[in-house]
Each structure stands twice: as structure tokens, then as C-alpha cells.
C-alpha positions as CSV (number, residue, x, y, z in Angstrom):
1,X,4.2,-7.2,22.3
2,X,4.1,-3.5,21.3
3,X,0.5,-1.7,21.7
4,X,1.2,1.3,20.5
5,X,1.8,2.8,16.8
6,X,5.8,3.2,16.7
7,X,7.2,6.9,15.7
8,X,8.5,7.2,11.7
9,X,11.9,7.5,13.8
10,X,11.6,4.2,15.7
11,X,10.9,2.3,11.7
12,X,13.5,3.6,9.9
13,X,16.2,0.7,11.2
14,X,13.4,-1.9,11.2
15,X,12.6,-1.2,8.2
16,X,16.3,-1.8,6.6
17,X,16.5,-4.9,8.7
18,X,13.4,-6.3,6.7
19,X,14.9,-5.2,3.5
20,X,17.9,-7.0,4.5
21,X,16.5,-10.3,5.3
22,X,13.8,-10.1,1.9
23,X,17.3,-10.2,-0.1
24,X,17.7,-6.2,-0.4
25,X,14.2,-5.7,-1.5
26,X,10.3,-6.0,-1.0
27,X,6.7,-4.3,-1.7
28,X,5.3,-2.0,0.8
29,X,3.1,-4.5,1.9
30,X,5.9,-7.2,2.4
31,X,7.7,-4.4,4.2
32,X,4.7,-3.4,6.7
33,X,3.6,-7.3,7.4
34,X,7.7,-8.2,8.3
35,X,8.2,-5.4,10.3
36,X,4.8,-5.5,12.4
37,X,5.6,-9.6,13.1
38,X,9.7,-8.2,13.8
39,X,8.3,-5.3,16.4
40,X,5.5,-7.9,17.8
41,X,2.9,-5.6,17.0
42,X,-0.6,-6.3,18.4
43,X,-3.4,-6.2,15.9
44,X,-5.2,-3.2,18.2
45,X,-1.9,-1.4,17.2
46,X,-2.0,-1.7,14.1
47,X,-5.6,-0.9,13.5
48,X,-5.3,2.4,14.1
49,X,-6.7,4.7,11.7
50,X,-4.4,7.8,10.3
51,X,-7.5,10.5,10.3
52,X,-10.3,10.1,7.8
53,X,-7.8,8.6,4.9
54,X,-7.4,5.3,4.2
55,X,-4.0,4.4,6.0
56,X,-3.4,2.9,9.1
57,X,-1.4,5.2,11.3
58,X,1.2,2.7,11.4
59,X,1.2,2.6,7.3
60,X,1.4,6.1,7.6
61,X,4.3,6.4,10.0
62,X,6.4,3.3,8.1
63,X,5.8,5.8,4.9
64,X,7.7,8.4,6.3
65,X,10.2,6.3,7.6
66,X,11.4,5.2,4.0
67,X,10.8,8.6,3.2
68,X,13.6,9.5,5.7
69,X,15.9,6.5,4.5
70,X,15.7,7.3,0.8
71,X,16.7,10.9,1.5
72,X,19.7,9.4,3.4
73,X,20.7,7.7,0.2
74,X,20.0,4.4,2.3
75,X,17.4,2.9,0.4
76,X,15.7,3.5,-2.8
77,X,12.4,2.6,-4.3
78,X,11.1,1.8,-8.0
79,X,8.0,3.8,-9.7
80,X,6.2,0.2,-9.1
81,X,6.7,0.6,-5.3
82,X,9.3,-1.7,-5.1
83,X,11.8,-0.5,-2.4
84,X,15.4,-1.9,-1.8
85,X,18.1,-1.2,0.1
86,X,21.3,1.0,-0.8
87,X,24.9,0.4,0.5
88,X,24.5,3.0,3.0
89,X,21.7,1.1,4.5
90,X,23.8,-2.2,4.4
91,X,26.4,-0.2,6.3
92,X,24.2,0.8,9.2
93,X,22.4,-2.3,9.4
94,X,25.4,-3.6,10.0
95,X,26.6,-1.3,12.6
96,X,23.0,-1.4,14.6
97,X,23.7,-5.4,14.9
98,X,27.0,-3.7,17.0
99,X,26.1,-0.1,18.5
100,X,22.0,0.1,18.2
101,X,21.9,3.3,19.8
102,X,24.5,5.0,17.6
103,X,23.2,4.4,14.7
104,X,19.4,5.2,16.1
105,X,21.1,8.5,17.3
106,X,22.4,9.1,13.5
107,X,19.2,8.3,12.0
108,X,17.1,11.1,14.0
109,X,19.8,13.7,13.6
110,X,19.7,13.5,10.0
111,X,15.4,13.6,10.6
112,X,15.9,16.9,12.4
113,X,18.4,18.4,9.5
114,X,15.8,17.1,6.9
115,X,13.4,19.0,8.9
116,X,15.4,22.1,9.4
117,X,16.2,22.1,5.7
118,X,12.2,22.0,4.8
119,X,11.9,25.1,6.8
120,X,14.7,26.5,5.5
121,X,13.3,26.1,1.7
122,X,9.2,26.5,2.2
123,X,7.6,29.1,1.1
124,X,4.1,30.7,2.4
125,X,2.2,28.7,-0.3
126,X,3.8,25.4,0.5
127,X,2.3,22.3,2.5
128,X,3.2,22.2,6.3
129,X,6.1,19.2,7.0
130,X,3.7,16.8,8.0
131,X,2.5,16.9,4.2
132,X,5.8,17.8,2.5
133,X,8.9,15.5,2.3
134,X,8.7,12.3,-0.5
135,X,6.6,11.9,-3.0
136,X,5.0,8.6,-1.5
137,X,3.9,10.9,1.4
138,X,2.4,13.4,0.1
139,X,1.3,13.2,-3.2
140,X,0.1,9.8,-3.4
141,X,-1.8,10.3,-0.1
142,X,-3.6,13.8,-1.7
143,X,-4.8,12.4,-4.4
144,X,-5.7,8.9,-3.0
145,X,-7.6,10.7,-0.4
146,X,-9.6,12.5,-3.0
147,X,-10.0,9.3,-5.1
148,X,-11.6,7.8,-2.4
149,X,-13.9,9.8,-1.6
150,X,-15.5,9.9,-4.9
151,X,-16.1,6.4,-4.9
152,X,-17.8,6.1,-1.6
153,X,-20.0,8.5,-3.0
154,X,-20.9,6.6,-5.7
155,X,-24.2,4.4,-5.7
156,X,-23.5,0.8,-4.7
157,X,-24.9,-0.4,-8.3
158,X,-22.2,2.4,-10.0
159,X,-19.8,0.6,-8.0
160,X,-19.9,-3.0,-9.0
161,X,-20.1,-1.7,-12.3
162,X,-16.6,0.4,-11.9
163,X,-15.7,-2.9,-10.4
164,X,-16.8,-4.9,-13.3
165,X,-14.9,-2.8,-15.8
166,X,-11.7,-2.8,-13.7
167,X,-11.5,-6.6,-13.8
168,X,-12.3,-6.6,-17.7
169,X,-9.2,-4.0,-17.9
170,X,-7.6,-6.6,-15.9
171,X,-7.9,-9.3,-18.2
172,X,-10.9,-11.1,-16.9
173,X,-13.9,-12.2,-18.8
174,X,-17.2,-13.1,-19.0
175,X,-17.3,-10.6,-15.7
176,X,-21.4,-10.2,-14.8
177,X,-22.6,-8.3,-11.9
178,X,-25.4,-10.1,-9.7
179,X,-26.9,-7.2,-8.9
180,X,-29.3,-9.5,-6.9
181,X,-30.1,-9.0,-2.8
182,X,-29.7,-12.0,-0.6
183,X,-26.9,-13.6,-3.1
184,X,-24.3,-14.4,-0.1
185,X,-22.1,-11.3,-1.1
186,X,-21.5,-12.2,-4.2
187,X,-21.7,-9.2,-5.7
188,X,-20.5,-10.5,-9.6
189,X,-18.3,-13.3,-11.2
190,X,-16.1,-13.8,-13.8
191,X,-13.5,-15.7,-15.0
192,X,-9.3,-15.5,-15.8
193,X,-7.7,-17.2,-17.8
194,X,-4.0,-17.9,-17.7
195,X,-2.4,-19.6,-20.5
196,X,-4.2,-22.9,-21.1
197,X,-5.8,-22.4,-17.5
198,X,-9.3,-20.9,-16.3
199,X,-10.4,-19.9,-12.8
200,X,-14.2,-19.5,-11.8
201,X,-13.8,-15.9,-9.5
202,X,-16.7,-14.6,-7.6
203,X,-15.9,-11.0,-5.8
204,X,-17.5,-8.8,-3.4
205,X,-17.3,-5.3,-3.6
206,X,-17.8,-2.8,-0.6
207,X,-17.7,0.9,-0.6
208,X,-16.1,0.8,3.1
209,X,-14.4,4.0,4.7
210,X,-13.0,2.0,8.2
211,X,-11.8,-1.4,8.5
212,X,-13.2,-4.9,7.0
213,X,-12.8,-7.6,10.1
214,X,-12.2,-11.5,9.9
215,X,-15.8,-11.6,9.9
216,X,-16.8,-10.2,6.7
217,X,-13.6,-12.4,5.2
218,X,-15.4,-15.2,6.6
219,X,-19.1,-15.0,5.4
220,X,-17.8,-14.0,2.1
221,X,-16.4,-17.6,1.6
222,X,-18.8,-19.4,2.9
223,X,-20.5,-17.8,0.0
224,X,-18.2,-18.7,-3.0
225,X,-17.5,-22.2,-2.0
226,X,-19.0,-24.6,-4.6
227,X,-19.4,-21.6,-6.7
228,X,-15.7,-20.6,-7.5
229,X,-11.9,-21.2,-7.7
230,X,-11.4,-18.0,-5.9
231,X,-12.8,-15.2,-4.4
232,X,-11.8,-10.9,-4.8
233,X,-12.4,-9.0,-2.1
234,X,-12.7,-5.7,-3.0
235,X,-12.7,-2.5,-0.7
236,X,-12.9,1.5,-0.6
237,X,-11.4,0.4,2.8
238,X,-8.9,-1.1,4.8
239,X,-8.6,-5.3,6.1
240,X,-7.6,-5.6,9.3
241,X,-4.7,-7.8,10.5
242,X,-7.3,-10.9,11.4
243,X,-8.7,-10.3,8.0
244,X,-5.4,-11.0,6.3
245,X,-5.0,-13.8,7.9
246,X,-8.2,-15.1,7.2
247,X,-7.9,-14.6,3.7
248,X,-5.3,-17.0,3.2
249,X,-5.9,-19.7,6.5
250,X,-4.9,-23.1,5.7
251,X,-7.4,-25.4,4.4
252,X,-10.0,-22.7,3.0
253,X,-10.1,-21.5,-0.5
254,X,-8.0,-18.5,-0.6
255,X,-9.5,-15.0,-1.0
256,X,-7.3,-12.3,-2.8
257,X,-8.0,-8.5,-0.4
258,X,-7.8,-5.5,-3.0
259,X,-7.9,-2.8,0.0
260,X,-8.3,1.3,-1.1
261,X,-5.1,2.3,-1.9
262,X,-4.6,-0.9,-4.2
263,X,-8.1,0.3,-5.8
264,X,-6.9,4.0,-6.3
265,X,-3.0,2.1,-7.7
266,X,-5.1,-0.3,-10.2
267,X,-7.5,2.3,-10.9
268,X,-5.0,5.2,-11.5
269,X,-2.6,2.4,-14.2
270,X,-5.7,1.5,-16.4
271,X,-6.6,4.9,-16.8
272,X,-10.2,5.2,-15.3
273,X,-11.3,8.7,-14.2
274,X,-7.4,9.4,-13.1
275,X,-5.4,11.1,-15.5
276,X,-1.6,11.1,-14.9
277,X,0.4,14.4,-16.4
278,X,3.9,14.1,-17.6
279,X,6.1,17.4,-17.7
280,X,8.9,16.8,-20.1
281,X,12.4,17.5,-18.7
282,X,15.3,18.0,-21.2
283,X,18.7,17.8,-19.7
284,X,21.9,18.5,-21.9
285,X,25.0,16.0,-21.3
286,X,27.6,18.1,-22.2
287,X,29.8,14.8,-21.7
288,X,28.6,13.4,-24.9
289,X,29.1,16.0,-27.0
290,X,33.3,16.3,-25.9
291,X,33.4,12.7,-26.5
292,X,32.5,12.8,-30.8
């Protein structure tokens, strides 16, 4: 078992290898779950905490590794965060199975020239390389940072009620906040209706800035049960490994874990208090135009 955080370097071929058994593609949080359980991560590992922010340091890392692999053309990823491997990554998965080291020699040479090359292009107002490189990386982790921090500074009641009107976006109804003390951490309720179906959810909502343990996973259902179909955990914060697995342990009503960067993701595609600008790009394809 590995207790320490890996380098971005020592993810980039794990992460192709999980990419390649998911059937050439995944989510970032299939991607991080696989490749903890295929490096044997311990939990204390991954609980490390990447400065103030949100990430785990091991999050963070794995980040830069597909950063590094989409610049090598050997894996791509959609604007919903899918990611999916390229033929060039098929190519040197298949050679690590034969010449590991090679391959892991390949992979940090092209790093360094990726580095070399962001020196080689910065300017004095640009961010340092630790902050510059792929989109996921750095802009998603400025203005998530900032996002955060405006909600835990928010008044628990202002909270539930952004809560409230993000699962109405959602599709839920009948959503009411407790806004009662001593209610089990139940903090509101509501209900979701899928075709002809109805589920009865309770959620709890926590302005957290470190981790959420099995613990709090734990007292939360012994709240909801009787009460609902399913509980929504719902955090300014991070779940720890334990509280993952808690959420979904066999034989207990499963709990569904919205963690901060899911909140900023869900809170950024309905449109509440982020606003998204779009710069227009034209692009002439002189192609068509010798084809009429």
C-alpha cells in the first residue's frame, strides 16, 4: 500500500491504464477512485489536502497528469468532463505492459519540454507553471476557489436556501427547508419525480472547508431512515474515502455525496451567481469556398 500522494509524473500511465480497462473512457471521479484502488492507495494518502482549496493533493496531482497526457495528444476530454483515451495513449499502454520504464522515461521528457516551452512563451503578467498548463488546472481551480469561499461565507440559513433553489433548478419539488435545530441533520426535503416514479429525499447541507468523515455519513442516515427514499449530502467540502464508502455500504439506504467542486459544477450550469462569457471565434475555411 502506497502512503504517500504520487507525483503528476508517476499518474500519467495509471491513469491511461484506467481509461483502458473503463472501455476508453470515464469521469474524473471514476478515473481518481480506479486508480487510487490500482496504486493501493491508503485513505491517509489520499486525504491530503492541496492548500486551502477544495482538492485533495492527490486530485490535484491526477489533474495535471491528464493535463500532461492531453497535451501529448494521448488522451482527450469532453466540455462535460468526460475524458477518453487517444490512439497514442493505446499505443503506450501497450508498450508499458512490455518496457514500463521506457515509456515512463518518454512521458517525463515530454513533461520537461512542456515545461521548457511554458517558459519559453510566459510573459511577466502570466501565472507561474504550477498555475498555467490546461484549462482543468487552472482555470477551473481559480474560479472554484473563489466560489467557494463565498459560500462558506454565507449564513447557514442563506445556505439551505441556495440549496433549496439548486435542487428546484434540478428538477425537484415540493423542496422545504426545516430550518428547525435538533431535526437529525435534516436540513430540508423534497421530492423527484422520474417518469411515473417519486422518491421522498431528505438532504443535509454543510458549509465545510476540510473533509466530511464516515461519521457524519453515518448519523446523517440514521436520520433519514423512515423518513425518505434517499438522502443528499451536500458539502462546501470534501468526503473522505471512508465516507464514500459509507455512502453506498450494502444493506443501508444509499446517500448520494455532492462534494464542493460538484457544488461550484452544478452551481456554475444553472446559472446561479456564476456567469459564464463566451468570446466568439470566426475561422474562415478557405476549403469550402474552392470546392463550389
Amino acid at each position: 500500500m502506497i502512503d504517500r500522494v504520487p507525483t503528476r509524473e508517476e499518474l500519467c500511465l495509471p491513469t491511461l491504464r484506467v481509461l483502458q480497462q473503463r472501455g476508453g473512457s470515464a469521469s474524473i471521479r471514476e478515473i481518481s477512485e480506479d486508480m487510487a484502488a490500482l496504486l493501493e492507495l491508503s485513505d491517509a494518502a489520499r486525504e491530503v489536502a492541496h492548500g486551502d482549496g477544495p482538492q485533495s493533493e492527490f486530485d490535484y496531482q491526477a489533474a495535471w497528469a491528464r493535463t500532461f497526457l492531453k497535451q501529448m495528444n494521448a488522451a482527450t476530454n469532453s466540455s462535460r468532463g468526460v475524458w477518453s483515451i487517444a490512439e497514442y495513449g493505446r499505443e503506450l499502454t501497450a508498450e508499458a505492459d512490455l518496457v514500463e520504464d521506457e515509456v515512463q522515461d518518454r512521458i517525463i521528457e515530454h513533461i520537461r519540454s512542456y515545461r521548457r516551452s511554458l517558459l519559453t512563451r510566459r510573459t511577466k503578467d502570466a501565472p507561474s507553471i504550477d498555475s498555467l498548463g490546461s484549462v482543468e488546472v487552472d482555470a477551473d481551480t481559480d474560479w472554484t476557489d473563489e466560489l467557494l469561499a463565498a459560500l462558506r461565507e454565507m449564513s447557514p440559513d442563506a445556505f439551505e436556501r441556495l440549496c433549496q433553489r439548486l435542487l428546484r433548478e434540478s428538477g425537484f419539488t415540493k423542496v422545504e427547508v426545516t430550518g428547525r435545530t435538533g431535526d437529525g441533520g435534516i436540513d430540508g426535503i423534497g421530492v423527484l419525480r422520474l417518469n411515473l416514479i417519486s422518491f421522498q429525499i431528505v438532504f443535509q447541507c454543510k458549509r465545510y472547508s476540510g473533509l466530511v468523515g464516515s461519521g457524519a455519513i453515518r448519523d446523517f442516515r440514521g436520520s433519514m431512515v423512515g423518513r425518505a427514499d434517499k438522502g443528499l449530502f451536500i458539502t462546501t467540502g470534501r468526503f473522505s474515502p471512508s465516507a464514500e464508502q459509507e455512502a453506498v455500504r450494502d444493506g443501508a439506504p444509499a446517500i448520494d455525496l455532492i462534494d464542493g467542486n460538484e457544488l461550484c459544477r452544478l452551481l456554475k450550469s444553472f446559472d446561479l451567481g456564476v456567469r459564464t462569457e463566451t468570446v466568439e471565434s470566426v475561422t474562415i475555411e478557405a476549403g469550402f469556398f474552392e470546392s463550389i
